[in-house]
Residue, then its C-alpha position, 0 to 999 in steps of 0.5 A: x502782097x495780097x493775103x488772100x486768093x479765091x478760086x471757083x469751078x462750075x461743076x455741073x450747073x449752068x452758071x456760076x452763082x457763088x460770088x466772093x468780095x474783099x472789102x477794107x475800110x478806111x481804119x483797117x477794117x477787112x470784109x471777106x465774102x462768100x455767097x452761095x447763090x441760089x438757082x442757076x440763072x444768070x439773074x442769080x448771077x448778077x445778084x449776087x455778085x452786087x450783093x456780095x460787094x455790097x455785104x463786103x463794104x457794109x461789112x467793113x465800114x461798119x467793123x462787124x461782120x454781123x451788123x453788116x449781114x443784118x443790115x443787107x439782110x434787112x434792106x432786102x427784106x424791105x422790098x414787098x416783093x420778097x413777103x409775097x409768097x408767089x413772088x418770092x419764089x422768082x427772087x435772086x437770093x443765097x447764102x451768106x458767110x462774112x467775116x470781119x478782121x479789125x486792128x485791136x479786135x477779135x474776128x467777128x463771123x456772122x452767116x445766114x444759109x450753108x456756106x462756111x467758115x473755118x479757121x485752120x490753125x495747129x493742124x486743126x480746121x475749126x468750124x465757126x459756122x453752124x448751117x441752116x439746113x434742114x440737117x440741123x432741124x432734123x438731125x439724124x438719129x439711129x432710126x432716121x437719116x435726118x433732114x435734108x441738108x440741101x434744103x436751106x432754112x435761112x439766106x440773104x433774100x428771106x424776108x423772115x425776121x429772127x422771131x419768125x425763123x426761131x419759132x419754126x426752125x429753132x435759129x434765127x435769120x442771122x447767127x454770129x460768132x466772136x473768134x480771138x486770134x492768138x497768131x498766124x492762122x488761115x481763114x476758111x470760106x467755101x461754098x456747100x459744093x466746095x466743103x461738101x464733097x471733101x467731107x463726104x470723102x473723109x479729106x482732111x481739110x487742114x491736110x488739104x488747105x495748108x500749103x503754099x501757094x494760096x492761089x494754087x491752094x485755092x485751085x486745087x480745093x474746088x477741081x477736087x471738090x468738083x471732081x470727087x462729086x463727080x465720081x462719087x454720085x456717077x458711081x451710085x446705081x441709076x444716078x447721073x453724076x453731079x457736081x454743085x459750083x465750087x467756090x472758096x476765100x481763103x486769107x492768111x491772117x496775122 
């Protein structure tokens, strides 16, 4: 019996751009994969659903979430196209979560962009993931609002190496956690318009996430994502209402 189940809603864009991958490898090693692509265009599409797999297999063979990230990251980074700064601009890329669970090893997370992950365990759902948006640059203060938080500061497709994005941002390209596991919990993957609408509104996301089953749970995350974005922006004077792609990974895991 499959333990994980993943779910996506269009919201409002043109095209789905999230992709999600689960890959094992060969000792027991499993890759989960969420990307948030950016843009609406099928080429986003296309991209990152390859990359997606791509960054899954990496992972797992690998039994680190973050060896693999940088070493899809890189390879990206290789092509000169990406350095050229009208070029690049045209280039499929996205946000990226992967997480690794390994037999006799602790839970390895790595990430580069805004999407999430959370491990939901004791009625909690603890953040592992620290976004690299303009909010975590500027953060807000009582006499400002603070930086954008859709205007993401690093992602799969940059060129930019560590050195280059601590020096103008403060974080580097890829950042990394380690996470032990102590019993049964449950694995959180979700794109910005997935988890954001739901903390906008003030959804507890363990209340919101806990039942059974996973697919079902899964579903009903991303229509009611799409579905309070849609009501909330359309109730905003002269605003048309708005809803980002939704998409979750959620894994229950021993």
């Amino acid at each position: 019996m499959r333990n994980y189940a993943t779910a996506q809603a269009l919201g409002s864009r043109a095209a789905q751009c999230d992709a999600t991958a689960i890959h094992t490898a060969p000792d027991g090693a499993r890759a989960y994969v969420l990307l948030d692509g950016i843009g609406d265009y099928l080429s986003v599409r296309d991209w990152s659903r390859k990359a997606a797999r791509r960054l899954a297999r990496a992972a797992s063979r690998r039994g680190d979430a973050e060896a693999g990230l940088r070493h899809i990251y890189q390879d990206y980074a290789a092509d000169p196209d990406r350095r050229d700064p009208y070029i690049r601009r045209y280039m499929p890329s996205a946000a990226a979560v992967v997480v690794v669970v390994a037999p006799g090893r602790p839970m390895t997370v790595a990430w580069c962009g805004d999407s999430r992950a959370y491990l939901l365990d004791r009625g909690i759902a603890r953040r592992l993931t620290a976004d690299h948006n303009d909010r975590r640059v500027h953060p807000p203060t009582a006499m400002h609002p603070g930086g954008d938080r859709n205007v993401i500061t690093s992602y799969l497709g940059s060129a930019y190496a560590d050195e280059e994005l601590m020096a103008r941002f403060g974080h580097p390209a890829i950042e990394a956690a380690t996470v032990g596991l102590d019993g049964p919990c449950r694995l959180l993957l979700a794109s910005d318009g997935a988890y954001g609408p739901h903390l906008d509104a003030g959804h507890d996301l363990f209340v919101e996430l806990a039942y059974e089953p996973l697919d079902e749970v899964a579903r009903d995350f991303v229509a009611l994502a799409v579905e309070t974005s849609l009501r909330t922006t359309g109730a905003k004077e002269s605003a048309h209402s708005y809803a980002d792609n939704a998409t979750v990974l959620l894994a229950d895991l021993a």
